[in-house]
N, C-alpha and C positions, 0 to 999 in steps of 0.2 A: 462447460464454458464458464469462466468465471466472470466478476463483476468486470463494468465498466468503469474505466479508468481516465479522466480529460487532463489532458495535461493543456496548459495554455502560457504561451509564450509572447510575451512584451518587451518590445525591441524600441526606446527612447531613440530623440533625434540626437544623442550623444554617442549613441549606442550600449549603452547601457542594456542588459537582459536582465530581465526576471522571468522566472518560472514558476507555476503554481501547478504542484499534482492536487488534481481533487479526488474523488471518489473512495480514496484507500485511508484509513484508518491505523492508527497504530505507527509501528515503524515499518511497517511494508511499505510506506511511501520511499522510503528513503533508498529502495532497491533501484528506484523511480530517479531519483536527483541521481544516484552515481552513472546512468547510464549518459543521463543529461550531460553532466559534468565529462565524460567523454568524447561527449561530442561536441559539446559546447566552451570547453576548458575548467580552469577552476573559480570556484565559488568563493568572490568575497567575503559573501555577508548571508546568516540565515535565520530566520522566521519563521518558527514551527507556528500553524496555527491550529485551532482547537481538536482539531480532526486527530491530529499526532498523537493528542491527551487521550481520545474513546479509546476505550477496550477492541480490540480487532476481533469482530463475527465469525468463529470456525465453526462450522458445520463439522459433524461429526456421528458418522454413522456406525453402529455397532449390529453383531449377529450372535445372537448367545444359543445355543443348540444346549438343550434339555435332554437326558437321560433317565427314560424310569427305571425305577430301582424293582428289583426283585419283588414280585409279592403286590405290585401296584397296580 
């Protein structure tokens, strides 16, 4: 299961949207704004904030199988 993801949406008495994905790192947020952006139209104006700058956390698991050699 992977991380949790908020997304939080703010609807002005103009109507005016903002959207803010939290949780994601990196540019996997932005997988995030396009689906938005589908649903919600298109995007004026954008604001990356610090999150977009970190390095994104990939876990990363390996299995190395060892072979003895003749004689060992």
């Amino acid at each position: 299961m992977g991380k949790q993801v908020d997304i939080e949406v703010e609807i002005d008495e103009n109507g005016q949207v903002q959207v803010h994905v939290k949780g994601r790192k990196g540019k996997t947020c932005l997988e995030f704004k396009e689906l938005i952006e589908q649903a919600l139209g298109p995007v004026r104006s954008e604001r990356l904030t610090q999150e977009y700058y970190e390095k994104e956390s990939v876990e990363v698991q390996q299995t190395v199988e060892t072979r003895k050699r003749c004689g060992e």
